[in-house]
C-alpha positions in Angstrom: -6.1 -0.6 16.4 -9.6 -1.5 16.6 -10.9 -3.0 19.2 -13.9 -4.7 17.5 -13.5 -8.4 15.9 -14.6 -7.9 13.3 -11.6 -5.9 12.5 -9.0 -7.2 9.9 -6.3 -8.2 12.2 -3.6 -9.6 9.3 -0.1 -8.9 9.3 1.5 -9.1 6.2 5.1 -10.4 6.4 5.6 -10.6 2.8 4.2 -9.2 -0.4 1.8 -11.7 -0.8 -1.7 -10.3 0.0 -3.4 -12.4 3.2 -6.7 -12.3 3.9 -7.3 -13.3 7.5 -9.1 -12.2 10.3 -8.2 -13.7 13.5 -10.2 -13.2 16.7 -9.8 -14.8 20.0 -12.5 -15.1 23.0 -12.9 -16.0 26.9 -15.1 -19.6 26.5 -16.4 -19.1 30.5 -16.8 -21.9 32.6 -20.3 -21.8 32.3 -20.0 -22.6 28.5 -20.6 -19.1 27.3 -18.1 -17.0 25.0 -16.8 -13.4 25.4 -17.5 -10.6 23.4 -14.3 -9.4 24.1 -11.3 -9.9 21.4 -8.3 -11.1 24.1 -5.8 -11.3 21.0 -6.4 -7.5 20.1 -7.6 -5.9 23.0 -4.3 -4.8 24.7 -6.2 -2.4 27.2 -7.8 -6.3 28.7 -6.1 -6.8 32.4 -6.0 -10.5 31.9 -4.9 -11.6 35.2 -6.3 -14.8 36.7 -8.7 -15.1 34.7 -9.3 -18.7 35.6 -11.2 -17.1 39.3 -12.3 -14.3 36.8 -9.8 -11.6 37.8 -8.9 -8.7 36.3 -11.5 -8.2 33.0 -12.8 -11.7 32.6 -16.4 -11.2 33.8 -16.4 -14.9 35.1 -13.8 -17.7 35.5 -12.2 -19.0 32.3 -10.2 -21.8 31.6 -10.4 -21.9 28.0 -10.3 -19.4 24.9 -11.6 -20.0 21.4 -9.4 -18.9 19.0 -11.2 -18.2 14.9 -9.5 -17.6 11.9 -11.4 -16.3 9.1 -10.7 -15.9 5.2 -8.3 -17.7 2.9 -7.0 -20.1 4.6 -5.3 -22.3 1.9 -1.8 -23.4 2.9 -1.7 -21.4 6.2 -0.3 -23.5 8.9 -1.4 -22.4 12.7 0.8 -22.9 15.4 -0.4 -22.1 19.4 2.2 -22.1 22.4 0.0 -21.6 25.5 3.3 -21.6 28.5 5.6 -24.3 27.3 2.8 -26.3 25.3 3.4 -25.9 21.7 0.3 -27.2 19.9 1.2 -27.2 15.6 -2.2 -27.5 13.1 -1.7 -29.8 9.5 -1.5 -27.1 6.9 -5.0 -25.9 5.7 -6.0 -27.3 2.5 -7.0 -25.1 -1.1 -10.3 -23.7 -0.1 -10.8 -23.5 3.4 -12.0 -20.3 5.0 -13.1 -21.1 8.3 -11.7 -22.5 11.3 -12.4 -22.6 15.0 -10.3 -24.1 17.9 -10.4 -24.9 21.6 -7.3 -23.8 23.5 -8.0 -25.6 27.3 -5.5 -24.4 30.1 -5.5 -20.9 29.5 -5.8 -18.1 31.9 -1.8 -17.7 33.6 0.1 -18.4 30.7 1.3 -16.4 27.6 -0.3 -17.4 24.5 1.4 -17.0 21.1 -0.6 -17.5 17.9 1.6 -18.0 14.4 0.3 -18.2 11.5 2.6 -19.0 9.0 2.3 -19.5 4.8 5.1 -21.9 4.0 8.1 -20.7 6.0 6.9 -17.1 6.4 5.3 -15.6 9.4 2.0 -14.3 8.2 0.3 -13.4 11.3 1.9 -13.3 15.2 0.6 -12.3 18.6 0.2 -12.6 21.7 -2.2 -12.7 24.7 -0.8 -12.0 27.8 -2.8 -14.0 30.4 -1.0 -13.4 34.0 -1.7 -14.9 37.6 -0.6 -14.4 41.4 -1.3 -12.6 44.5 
């Protein structure tokens, strides 16, 4: 898979057609964002990232996750460890949406993406820390 964001990144779980592009990024502790795609970059070593290990570049304790397209009735859920964090259902016309996830950087991270009951979109980064 491509590695730029840019790159559709939709799984289609049922016939319906979804347009979506999801993209997730390093938000440093400085403020700045990476370039670097985390949710579809599986060559990243993502390990404590939070002392800016592995591929970080600098400490990070956050990532910013973007959805982009039709959005209309897509519901977003994020587990980041054992915190499940569930977005209201988007309403008819949004394309565009942009969240925070703060803690990040040892945990797993799932992002679902669901239309109705049916997963639309799922993956994973796989942040990691120890010795």
């Amino acid at each position: 898979m491509p590695q730029n964001s840019h790159a559709k990144n939709a799984v289609v779980a049922t016939a319906q057609k979804v347009d979506l592009i999801v993209s997730a990024h390093l938000v440093y502790n400085d403020g700045s964002v990476s370039r670097l795609d985390v949710l579809h970059n599986d060559t990243l070593a993502l390990w404590n990232t939070p002392a800016g290990g592995g591929d970080a570049e600098q400490p990070s304790g956050k990532v910013q996750l973007n959805l982009q397209g039709d959005l209309s009735g897509l519901g977003v859920t994020v587990c980041n460890g054992n915190r499940k964090t569930v977005y209201p259902t988007f309403p008819s016309g949004k394309r565009a949406f942009v969240t925070i996830i703060n803690n990040t950087g040892c945990e797993v991270i799932t992002v679902r993406i669901t239309n109705q009951q049916n997963v639309v979109y799922e993956k994973q980064i796989n942040f990691h820390c120890g010795e």
